[in-house]
Structure formats: C-alpha cells, structure tokens
PQR file of N, CA, C, O and H, with PARSE charges and radii, in Angstrom:
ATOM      1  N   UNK A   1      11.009   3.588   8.300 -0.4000 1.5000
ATOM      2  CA  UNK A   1      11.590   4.882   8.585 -0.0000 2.0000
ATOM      3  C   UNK A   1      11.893   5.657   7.297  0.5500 1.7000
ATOM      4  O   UNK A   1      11.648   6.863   7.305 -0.5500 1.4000
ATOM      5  N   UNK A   2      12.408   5.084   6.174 -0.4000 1.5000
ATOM      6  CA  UNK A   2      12.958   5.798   4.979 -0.0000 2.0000
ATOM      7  C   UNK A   2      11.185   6.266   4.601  0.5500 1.7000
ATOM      8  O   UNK A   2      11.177   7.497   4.612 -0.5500 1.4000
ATOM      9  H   UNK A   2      12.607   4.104   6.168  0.4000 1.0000
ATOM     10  N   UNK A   3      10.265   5.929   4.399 -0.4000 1.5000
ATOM     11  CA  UNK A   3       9.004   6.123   3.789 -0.0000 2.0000
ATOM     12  C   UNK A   3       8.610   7.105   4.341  0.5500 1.7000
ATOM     13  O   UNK A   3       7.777   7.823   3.787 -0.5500 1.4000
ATOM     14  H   UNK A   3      10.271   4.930   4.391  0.4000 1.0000
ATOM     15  N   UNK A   4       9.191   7.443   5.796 -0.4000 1.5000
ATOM     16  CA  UNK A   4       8.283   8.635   6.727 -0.0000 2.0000
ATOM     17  C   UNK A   4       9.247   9.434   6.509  0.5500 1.7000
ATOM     18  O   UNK A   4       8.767  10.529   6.215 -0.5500 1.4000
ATOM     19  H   UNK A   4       9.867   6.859   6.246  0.4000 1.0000
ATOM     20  N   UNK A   5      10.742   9.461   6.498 -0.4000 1.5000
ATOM     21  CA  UNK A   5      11.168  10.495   5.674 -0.0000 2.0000
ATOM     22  C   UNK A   5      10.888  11.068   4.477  0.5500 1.7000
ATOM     23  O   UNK A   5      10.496  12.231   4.570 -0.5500 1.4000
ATOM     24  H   UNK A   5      11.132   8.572   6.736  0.4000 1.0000
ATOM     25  N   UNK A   6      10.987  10.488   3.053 -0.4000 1.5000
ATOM     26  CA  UNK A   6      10.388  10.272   2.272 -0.0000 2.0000
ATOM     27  C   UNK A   6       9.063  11.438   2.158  0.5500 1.7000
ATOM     28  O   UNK A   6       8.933  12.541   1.626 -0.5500 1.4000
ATOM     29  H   UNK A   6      11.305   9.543   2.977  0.4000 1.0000
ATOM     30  N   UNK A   7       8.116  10.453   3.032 -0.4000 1.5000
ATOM     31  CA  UNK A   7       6.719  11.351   2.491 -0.0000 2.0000
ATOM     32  C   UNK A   7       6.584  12.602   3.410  0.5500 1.7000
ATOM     33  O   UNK A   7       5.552  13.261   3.286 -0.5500 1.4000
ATOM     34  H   UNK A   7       8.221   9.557   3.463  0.4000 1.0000
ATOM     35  N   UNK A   8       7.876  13.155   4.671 -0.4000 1.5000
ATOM     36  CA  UNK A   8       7.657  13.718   4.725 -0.0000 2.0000
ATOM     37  C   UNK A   8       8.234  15.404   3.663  0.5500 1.7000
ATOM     38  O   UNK A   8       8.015  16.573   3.983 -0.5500 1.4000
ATOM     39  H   UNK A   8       8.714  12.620   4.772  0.4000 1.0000
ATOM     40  N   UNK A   9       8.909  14.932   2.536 -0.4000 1.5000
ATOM     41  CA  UNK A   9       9.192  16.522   2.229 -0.0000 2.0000
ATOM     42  C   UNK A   9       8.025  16.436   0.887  0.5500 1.7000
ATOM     43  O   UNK A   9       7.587  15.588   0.110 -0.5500 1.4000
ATOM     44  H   UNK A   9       9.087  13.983   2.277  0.4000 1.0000
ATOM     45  N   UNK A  10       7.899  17.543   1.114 -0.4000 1.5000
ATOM     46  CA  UNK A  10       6.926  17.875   0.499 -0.0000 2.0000
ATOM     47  C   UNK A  10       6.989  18.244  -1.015  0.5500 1.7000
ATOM     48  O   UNK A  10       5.951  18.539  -1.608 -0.5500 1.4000
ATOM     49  H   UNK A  10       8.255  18.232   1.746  0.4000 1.0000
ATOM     50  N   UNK A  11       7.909  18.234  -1.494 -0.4000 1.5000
ATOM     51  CA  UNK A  11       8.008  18.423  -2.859 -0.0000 2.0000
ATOM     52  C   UNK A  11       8.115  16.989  -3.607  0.5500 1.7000
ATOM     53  O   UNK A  11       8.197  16.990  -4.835 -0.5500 1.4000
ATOM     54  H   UNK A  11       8.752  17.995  -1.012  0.4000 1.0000
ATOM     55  N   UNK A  12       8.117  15.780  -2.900 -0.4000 1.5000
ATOM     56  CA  UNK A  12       8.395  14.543  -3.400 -0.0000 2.0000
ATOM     57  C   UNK A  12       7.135  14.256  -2.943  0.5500 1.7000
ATOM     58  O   UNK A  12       7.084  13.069  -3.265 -0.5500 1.4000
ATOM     59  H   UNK A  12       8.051  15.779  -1.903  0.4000 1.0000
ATOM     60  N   UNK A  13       5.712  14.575  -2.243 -0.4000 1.5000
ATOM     61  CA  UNK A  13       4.858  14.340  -1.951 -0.0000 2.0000
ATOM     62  C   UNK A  13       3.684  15.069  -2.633  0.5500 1.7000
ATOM     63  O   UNK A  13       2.544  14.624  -2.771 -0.5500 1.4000
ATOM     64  H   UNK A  13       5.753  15.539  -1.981  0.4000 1.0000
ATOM     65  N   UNK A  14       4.233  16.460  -3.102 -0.4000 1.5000
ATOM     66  CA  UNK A  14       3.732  16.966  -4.129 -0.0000 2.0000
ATOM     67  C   UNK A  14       3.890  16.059  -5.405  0.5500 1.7000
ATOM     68  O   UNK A  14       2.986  15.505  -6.030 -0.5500 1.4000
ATOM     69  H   UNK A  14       5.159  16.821  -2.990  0.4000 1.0000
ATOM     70  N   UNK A  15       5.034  16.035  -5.610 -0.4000 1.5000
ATOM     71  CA  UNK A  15       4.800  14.973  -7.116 -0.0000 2.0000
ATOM     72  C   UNK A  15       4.559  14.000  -7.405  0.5500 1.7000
ATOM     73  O   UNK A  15       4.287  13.690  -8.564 -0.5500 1.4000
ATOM     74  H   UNK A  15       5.769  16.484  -5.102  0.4000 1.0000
ATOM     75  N   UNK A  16       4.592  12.969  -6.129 -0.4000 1.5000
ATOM     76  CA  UNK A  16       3.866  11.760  -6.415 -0.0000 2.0000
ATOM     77  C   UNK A  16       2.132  11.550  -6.197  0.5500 1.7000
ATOM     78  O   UNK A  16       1.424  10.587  -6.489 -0.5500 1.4000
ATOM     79  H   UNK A  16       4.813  13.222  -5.187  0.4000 1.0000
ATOM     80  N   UNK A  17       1.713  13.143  -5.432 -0.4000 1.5000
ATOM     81  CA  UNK A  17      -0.010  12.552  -5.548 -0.0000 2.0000
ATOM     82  C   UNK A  17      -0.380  13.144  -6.568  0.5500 1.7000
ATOM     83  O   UNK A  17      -1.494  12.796  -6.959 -0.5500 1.4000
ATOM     84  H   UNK A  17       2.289  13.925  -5.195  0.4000 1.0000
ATOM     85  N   UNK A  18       0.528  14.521  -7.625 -0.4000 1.5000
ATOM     86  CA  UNK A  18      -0.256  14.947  -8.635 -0.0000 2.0000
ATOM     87  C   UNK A  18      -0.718  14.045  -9.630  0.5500 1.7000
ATOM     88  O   UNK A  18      -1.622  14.465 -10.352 -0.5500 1.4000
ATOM     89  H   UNK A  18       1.433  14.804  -7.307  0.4000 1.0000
ATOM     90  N   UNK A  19      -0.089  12.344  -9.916 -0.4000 1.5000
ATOM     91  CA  UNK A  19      -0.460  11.574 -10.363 -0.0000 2.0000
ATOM     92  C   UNK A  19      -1.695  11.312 -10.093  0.5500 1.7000
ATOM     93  O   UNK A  19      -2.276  10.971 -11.123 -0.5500 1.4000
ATOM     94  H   UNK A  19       0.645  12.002  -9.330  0.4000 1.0000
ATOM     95  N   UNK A  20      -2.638  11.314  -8.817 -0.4000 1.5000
ATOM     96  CA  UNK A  20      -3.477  10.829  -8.790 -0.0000 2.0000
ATOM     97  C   UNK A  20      -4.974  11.471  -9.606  0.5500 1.7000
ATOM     98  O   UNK A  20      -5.328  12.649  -9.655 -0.5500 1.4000
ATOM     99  H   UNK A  20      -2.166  11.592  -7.980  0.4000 1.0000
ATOM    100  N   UNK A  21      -5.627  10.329 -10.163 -0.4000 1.5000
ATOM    101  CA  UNK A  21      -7.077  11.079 -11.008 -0.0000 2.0000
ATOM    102  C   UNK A  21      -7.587  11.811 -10.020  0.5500 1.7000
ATOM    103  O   UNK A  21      -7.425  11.781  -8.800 -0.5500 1.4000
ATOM    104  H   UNK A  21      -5.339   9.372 -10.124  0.4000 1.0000
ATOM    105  N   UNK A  22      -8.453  12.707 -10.981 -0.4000 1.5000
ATOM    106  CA  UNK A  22      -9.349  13.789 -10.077 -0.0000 2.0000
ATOM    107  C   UNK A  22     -10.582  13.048 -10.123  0.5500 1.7000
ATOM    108  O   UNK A  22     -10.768  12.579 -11.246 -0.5500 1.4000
ATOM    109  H   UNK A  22      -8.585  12.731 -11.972  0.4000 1.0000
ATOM    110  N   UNK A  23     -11.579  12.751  -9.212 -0.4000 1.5000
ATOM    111  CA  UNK A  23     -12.646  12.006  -9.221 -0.0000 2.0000
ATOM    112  C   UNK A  23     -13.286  12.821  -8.495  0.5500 1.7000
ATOM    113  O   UNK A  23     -13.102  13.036  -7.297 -0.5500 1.4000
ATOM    114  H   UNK A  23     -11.428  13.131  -8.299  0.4000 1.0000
ATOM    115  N   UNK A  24     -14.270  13.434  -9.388 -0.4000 1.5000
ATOM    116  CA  UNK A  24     -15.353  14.200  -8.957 -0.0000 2.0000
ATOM    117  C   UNK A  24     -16.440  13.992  -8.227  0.5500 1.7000
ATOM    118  O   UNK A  24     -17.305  14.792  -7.873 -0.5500 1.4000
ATOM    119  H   UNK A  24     -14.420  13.259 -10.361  0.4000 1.0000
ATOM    120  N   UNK A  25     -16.300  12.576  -7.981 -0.4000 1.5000
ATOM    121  CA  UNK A  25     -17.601  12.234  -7.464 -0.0000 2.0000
ATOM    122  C   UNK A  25     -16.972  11.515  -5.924  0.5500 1.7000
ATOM    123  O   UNK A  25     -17.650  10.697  -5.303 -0.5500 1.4000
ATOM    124  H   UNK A  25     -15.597  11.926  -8.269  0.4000 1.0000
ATOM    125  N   UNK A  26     -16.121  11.794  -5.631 -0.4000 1.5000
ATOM    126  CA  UNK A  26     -15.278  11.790  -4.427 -0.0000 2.0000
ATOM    127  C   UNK A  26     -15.739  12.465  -3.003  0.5500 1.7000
ATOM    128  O   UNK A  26     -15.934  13.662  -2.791 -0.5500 1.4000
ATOM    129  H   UNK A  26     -15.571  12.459  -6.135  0.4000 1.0000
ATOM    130  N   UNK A  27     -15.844  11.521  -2.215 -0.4000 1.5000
ATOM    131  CA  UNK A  27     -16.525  12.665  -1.032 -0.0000 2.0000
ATOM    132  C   UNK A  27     -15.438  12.358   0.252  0.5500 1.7000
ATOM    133  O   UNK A  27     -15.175  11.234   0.679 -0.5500 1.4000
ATOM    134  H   UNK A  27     -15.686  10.549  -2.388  0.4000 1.0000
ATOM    135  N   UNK A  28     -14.878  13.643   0.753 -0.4000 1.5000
ATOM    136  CA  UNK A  28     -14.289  13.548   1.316 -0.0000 2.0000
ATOM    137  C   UNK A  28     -14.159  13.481   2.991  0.5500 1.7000
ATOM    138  O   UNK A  28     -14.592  14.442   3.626 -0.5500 1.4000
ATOM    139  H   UNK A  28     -15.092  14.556   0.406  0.4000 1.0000
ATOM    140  N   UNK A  29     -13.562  12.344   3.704 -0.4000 1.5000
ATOM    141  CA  UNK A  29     -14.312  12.183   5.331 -0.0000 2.0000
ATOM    142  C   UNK A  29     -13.512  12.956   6.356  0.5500 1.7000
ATOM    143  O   UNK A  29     -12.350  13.335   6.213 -0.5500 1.4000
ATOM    144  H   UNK A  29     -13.211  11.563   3.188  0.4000 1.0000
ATOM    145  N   UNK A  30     -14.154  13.106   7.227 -0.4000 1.5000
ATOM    146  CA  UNK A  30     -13.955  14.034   8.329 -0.0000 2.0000
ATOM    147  C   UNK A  30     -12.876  13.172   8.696  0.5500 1.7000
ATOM    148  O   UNK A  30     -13.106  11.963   8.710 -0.5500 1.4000
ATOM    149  H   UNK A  30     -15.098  12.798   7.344  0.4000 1.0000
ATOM    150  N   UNK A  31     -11.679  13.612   9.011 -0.4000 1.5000
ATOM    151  CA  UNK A  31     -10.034  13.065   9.871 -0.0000 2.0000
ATOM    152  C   UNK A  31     -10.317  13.473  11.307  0.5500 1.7000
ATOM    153  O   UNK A  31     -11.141  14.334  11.615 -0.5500 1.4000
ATOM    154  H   UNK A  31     -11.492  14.594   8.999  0.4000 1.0000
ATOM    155  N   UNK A  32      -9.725  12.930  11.979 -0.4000 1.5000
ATOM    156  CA  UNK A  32      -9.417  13.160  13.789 -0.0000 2.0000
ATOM    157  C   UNK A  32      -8.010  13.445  13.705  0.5500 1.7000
ATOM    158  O   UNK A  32      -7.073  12.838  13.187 -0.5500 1.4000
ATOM    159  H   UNK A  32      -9.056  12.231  11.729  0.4000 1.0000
ATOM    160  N   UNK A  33      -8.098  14.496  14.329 -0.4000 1.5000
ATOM    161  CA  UNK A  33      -6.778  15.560  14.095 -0.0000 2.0000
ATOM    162  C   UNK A  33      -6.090  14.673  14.652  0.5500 1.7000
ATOM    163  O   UNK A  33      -6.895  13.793  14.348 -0.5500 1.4000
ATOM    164  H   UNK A  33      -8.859  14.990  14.749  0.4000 1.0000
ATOM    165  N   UNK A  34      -5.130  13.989  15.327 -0.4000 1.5000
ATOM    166  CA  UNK A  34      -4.903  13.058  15.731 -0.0000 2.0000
ATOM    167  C   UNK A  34      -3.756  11.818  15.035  0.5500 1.7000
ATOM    168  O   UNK A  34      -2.709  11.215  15.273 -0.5500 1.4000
ATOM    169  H   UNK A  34      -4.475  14.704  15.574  0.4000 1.0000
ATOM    170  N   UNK A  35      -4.802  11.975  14.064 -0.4000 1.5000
ATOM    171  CA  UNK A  35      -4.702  10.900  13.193 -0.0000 2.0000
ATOM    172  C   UNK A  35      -3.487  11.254  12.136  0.5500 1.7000
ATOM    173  O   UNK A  35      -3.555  12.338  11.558 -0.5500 1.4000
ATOM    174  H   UNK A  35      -5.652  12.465  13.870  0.4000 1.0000
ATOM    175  N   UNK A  36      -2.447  10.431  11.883 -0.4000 1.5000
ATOM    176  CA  UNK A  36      -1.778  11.047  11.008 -0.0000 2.0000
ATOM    177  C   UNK A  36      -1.614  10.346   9.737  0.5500 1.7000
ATOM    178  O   UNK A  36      -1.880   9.145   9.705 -0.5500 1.4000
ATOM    179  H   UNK A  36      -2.391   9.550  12.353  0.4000 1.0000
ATOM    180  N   UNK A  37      -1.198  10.965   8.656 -0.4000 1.5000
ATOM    181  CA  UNK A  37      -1.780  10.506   7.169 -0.0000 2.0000
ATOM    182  C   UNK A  37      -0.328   9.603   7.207  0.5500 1.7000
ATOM    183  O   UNK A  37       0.755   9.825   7.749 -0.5500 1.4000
ATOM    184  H   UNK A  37      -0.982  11.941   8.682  0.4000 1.0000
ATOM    185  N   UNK A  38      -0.963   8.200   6.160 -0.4000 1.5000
ATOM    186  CA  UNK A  38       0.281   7.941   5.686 -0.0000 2.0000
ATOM    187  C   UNK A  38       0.309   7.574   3.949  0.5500 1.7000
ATOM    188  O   UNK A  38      -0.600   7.083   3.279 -0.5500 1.4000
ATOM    189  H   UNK A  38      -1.842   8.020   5.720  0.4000 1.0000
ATOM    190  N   UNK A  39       1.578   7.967   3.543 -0.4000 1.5000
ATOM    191  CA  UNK A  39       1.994   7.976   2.188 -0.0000 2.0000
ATOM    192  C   UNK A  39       2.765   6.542   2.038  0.5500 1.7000
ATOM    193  O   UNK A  39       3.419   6.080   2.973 -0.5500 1.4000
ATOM    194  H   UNK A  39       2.316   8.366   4.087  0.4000 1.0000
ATOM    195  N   UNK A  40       2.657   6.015   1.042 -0.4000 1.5000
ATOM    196  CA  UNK A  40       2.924   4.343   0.570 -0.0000 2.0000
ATOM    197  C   UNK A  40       3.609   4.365  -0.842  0.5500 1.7000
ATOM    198  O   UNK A  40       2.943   4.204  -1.865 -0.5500 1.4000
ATOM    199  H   UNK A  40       2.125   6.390   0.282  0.4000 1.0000
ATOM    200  N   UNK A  41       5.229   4.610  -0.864 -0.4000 1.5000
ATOM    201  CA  UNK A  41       5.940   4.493  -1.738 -0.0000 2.0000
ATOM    202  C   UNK A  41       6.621   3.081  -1.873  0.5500 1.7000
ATOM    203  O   UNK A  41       7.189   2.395  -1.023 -0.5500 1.4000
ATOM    204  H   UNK A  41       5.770   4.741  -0.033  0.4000 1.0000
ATOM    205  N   UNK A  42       6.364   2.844  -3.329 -0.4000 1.5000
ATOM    206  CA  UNK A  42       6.828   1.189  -3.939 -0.0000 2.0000
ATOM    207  C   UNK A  42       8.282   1.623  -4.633  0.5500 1.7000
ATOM    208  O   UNK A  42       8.652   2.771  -4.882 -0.5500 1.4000
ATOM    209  H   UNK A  42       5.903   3.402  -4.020  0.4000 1.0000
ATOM    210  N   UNK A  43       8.627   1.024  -4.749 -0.4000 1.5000
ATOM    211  CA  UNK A  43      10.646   0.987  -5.919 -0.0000 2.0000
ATOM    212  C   UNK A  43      10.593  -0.401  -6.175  0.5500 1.7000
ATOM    213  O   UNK A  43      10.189  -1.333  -5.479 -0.5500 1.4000
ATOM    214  H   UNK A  43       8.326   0.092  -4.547  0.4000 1.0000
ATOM    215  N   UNK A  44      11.157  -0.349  -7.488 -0.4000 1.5000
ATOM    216  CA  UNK A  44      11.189  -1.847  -8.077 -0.0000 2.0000
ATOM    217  C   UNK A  44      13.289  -1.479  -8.750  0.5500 1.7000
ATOM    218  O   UNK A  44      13.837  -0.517  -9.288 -0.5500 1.4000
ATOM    219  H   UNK A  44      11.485   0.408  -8.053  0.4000 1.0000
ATOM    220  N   UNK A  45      13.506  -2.110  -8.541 -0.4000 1.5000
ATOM    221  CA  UNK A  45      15.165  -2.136  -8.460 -0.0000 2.0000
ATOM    222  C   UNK A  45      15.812  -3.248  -9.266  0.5500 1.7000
ATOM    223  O   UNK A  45      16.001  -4.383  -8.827 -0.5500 1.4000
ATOM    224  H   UNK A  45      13.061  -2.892  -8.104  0.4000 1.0000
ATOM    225  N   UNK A  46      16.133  -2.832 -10.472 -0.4000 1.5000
ATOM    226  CA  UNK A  46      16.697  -3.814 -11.124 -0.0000 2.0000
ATOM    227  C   UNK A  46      18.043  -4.124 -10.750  0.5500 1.7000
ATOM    228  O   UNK A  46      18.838  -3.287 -11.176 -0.5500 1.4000
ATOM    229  H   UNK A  46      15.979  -1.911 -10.829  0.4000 1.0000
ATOM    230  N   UNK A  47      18.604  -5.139 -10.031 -0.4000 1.5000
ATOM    231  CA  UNK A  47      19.780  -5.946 -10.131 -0.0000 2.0000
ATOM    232  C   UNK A  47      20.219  -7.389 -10.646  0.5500 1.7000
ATOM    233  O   UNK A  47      19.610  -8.437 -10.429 -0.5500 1.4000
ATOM    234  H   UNK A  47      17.958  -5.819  -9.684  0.4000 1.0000
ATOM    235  N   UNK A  48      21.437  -7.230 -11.395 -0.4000 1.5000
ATOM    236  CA  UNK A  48      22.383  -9.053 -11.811 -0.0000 2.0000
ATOM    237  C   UNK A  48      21.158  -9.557 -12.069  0.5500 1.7000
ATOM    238  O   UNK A  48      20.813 -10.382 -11.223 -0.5500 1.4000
ATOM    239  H   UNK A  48      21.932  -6.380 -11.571  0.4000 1.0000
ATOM    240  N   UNK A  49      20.173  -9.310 -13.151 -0.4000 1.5000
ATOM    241  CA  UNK A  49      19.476  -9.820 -13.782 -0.0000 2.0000
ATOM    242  C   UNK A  49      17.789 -10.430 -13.438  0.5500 1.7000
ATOM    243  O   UNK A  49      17.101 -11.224 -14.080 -0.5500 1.4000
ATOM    244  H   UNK A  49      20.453  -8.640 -13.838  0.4000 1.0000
ATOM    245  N   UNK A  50      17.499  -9.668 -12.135 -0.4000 1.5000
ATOM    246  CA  UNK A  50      16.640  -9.652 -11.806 -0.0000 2.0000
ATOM    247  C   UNK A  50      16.151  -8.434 -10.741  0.5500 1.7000
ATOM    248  O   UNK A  50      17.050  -7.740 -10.267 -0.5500 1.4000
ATOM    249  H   UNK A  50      18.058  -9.023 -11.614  0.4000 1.0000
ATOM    250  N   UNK A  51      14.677  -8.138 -10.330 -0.4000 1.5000
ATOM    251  CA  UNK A  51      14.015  -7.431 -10.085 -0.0000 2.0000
ATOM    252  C   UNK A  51      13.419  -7.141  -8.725  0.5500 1.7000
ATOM    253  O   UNK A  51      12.348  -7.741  -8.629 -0.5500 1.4000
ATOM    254  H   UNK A  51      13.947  -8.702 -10.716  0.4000 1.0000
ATOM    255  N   UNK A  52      13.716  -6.428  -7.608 -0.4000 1.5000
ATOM    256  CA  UNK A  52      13.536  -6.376  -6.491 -0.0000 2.0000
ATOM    257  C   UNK A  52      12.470  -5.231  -6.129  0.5500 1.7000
ATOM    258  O   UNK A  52      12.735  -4.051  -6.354 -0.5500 1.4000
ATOM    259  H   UNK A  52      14.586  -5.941  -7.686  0.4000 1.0000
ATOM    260  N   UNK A  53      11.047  -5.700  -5.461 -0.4000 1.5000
ATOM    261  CA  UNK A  53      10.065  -4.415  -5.032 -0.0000 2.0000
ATOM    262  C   UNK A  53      10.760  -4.156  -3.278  0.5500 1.7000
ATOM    263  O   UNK A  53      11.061  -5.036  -2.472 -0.5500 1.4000
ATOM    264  H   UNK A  53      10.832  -6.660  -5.279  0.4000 1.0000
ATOM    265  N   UNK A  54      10.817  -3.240  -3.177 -0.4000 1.5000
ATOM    266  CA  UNK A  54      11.306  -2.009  -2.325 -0.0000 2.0000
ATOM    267  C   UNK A  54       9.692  -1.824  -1.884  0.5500 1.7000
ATOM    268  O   UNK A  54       9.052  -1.184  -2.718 -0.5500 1.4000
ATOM    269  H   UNK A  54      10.573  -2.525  -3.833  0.4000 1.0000
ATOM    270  N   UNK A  55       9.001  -2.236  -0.823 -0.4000 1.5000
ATOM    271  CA  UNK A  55       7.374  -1.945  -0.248 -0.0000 2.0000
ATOM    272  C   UNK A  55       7.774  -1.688   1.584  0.5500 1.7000
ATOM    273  O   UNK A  55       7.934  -2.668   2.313 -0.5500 1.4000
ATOM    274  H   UNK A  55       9.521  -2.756  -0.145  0.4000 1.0000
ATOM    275  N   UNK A  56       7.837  -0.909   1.874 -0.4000 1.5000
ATOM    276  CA  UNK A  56       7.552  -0.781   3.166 -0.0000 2.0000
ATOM    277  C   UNK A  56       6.548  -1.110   4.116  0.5500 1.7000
ATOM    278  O   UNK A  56       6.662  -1.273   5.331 -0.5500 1.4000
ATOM    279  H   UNK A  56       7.707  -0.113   1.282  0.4000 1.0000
ATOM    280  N   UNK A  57       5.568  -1.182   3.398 -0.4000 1.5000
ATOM    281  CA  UNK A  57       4.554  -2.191   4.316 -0.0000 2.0000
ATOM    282  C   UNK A  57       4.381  -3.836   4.095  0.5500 1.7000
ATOM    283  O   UNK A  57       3.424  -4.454   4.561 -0.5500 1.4000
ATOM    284  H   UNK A  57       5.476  -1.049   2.411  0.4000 1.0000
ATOM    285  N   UNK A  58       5.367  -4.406   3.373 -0.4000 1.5000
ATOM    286  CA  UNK A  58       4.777  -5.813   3.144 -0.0000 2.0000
ATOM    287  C   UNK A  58       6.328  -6.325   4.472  0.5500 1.7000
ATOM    288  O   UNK A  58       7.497  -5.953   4.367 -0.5500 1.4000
ATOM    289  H   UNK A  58       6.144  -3.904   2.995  0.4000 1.0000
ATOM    290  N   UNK A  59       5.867  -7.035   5.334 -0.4000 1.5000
ATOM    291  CA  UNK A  59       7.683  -7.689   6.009 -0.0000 2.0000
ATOM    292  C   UNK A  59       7.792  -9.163   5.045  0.5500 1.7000
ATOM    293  O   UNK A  59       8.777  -9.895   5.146 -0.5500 1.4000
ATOM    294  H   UNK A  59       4.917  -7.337   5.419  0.4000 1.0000
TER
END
C-alpha cells in the first residue's frame, strides 16, 4: 500500500524515473489500457548498527 501511494504522486515519480538512461535503441510496446503500471521503490534503513532493505515486493 505505501508503494502505491508513493508512486502515485507524481513529483516523487517524476524524480525517481529521471534517473533512468535514455536508450535509444528502446522500442516501446503497445499497453492494454487496462493494465496498470507499477513503480518499485527500494529504502535501505540504517538502524543500532545494522542495515534494513524496505522492498515491497519481496514477503
């Protein structure tokens, strides 16, 4: 639930795909309207001396 909040505002979705390379040789596929996109945000969380990944898709 936090991830679909998350990717849905758009200014935090703006700035995390401007990271992505431009690959020109990229061809892009026809979607089924339907279909809805999903965005995949990681957090790595340092606590008491060790390191926690924050992944919404791994249970």
């Amino acid at each position: 639930m936090k991830g679909e909040a998350i990717g849905s505002c758009e200014a935090i979705r703006a700035a995390h795909n401007s990271f992505r390379p431009n690959l020109s040789f990229e061809i892009p596929e026809k979607k089924n309207k339907t279909e809805k996109e999903a965005f995949h945000f990681v957090s790595y969380v340092p606590h008491k001396n060790a390191v926690y990944e924050l992944d919404g898709l791994k249970e």
